[in-house]
N, C-alpha and C positions, 0 to 999 in steps of 0.2 A: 714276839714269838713267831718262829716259821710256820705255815700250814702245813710242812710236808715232814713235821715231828709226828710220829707214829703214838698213838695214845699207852701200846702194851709196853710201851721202854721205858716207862719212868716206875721208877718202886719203890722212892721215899721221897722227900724233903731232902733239899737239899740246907744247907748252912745259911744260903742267903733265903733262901722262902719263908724258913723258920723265922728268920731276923723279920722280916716282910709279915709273914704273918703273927708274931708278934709286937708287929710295929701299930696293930691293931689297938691294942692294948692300952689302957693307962700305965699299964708296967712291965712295960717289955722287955727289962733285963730281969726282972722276976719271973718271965712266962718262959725265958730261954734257960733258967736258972733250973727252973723244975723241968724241963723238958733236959735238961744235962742228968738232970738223977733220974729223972724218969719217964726217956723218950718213948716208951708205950702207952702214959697217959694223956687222953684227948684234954682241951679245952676249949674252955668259953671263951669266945671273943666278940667284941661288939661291932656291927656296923655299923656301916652309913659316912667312915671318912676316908677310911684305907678302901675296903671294899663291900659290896651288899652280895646278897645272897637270893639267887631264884630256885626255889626246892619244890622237888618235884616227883611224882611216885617213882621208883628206879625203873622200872618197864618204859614208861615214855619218855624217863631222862633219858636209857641210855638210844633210843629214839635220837632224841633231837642232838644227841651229840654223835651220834652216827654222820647224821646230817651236815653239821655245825664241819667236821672232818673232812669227808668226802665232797661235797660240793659249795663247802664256806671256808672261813677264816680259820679255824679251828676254834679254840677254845683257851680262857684262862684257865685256872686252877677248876678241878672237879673233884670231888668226895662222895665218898655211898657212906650216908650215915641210919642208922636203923631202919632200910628201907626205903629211904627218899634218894637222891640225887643232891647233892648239892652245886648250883654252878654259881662259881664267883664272877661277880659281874661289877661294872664301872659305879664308881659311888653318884646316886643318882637312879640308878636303875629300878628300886626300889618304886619309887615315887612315880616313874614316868611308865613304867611297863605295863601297871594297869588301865590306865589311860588306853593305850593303842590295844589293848587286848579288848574294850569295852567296841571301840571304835571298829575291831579286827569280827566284833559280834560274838566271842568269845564264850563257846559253854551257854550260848540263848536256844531255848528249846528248839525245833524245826532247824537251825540252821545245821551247815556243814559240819561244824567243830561240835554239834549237842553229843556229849557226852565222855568228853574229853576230861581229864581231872582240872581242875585248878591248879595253877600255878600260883605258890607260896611266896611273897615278896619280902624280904628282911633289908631293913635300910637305918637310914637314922631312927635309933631308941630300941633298935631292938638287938640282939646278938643271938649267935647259934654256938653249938659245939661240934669244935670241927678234931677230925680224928687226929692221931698221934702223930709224927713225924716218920715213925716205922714201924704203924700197925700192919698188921701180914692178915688177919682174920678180922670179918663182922665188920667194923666201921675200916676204910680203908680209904686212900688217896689212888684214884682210876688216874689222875691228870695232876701231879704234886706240884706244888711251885717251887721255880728252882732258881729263882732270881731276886733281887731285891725290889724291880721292877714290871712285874708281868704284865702282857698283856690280858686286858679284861673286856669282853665284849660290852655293850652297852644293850638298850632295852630294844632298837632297831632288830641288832642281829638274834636277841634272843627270841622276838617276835619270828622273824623268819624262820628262825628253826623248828618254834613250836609248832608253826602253821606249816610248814610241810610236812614235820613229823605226824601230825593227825590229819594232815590231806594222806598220807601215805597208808594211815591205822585205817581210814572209814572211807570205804570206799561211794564215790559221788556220782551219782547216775542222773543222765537229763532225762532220764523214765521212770515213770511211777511203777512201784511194786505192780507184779501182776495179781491181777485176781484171783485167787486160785480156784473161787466156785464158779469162773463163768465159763460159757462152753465160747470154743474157739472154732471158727471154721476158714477153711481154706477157700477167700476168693480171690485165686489167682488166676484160675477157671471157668470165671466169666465172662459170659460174653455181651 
């Protein structure tokens, strides 16, 4: 997938994403079979083989894919599903992204990132529901897959994104809060 694909051009699934993301599936001509009568119904799909899922509140998802755009790779498939973000991510990602988020100091009280949401990991055993193929309202495809192949970041670049999307939320000062009850005086004045 090019970086220099613009994220507002895509506005459905295309025929191979659908195939792709029902290749998810234990029955992928069953999941394309109901999406032929009824491409407005979302489904459940599992990951952890085709692809995993990092979810995430929509405010800082769409954050880090700002990021992910503008000064990275871009991004695989994306979905706003009841308020979360969902980024598809390399099967794998799941497993390994907490690891570097632990190690990244991630959401630990005092540090930079305290108070950052949690990043949702979905991998093997778990699945999500991902929106229609031409939903227009409420659950929606921001980033549709349109290939049979997409590319999927892996847990490195997801980590990147998240960590400057919240160096960018909170801001990081090498000075302590000021006091606000102590009295200040100007010794620029002395001699």
């Amino acid at each position: 997938m090019s970086s220099t694909r613009n994220v507002s051009d895509v506005s459905g699934v295309t025929p191979d994403g659908a195939a792709w993301l029902a290749s998810a599936g234990a029955y992928p001509r069953s999941t394309l079979s109901h999406w032929g009568e009824r491409p407005e119904a979302p489904a459940v799909l599992p990951c952890g083989v085709v692809f995993d899922v990092v979810s995430v509140p929509a405010i800082f998802g769409r954050r880090m894919l700002d990021r992910m755009w503008a000064e990275g790779p871009g991004s695989g498939p994306v979905a706003e599903f009841r308020g979360r973000m969902l980024l598809f991510a390399a099967p794998g990602t799941a497993q390994r992204l907490p690891a570097l988020m632990e190690w990244e100091e991630w959401g630990a009280h005092g540090t930079r990132t305290d108070g950052v949401p949690p990043l949702l990991c979905h991998g093997s055993g778990d699945a999500v529901t991902v929106p229609a193929p031409t939903s227009r309202s409420g659950s929606r495809w921001l980033v549709a897959p349109d290939t049979r192949h997409p590319w999927l970041p892996g847990p490195e670049v997801l980590l990147w994104a998240a960590v400057r999307a919240a160096r960018a939320a909170v801001r990081i000062s090498i000075f302590p809060p000021a006091d606000q009850g102590a009295n200040v005086y100007d010794v620029s004045r002395r001699r």
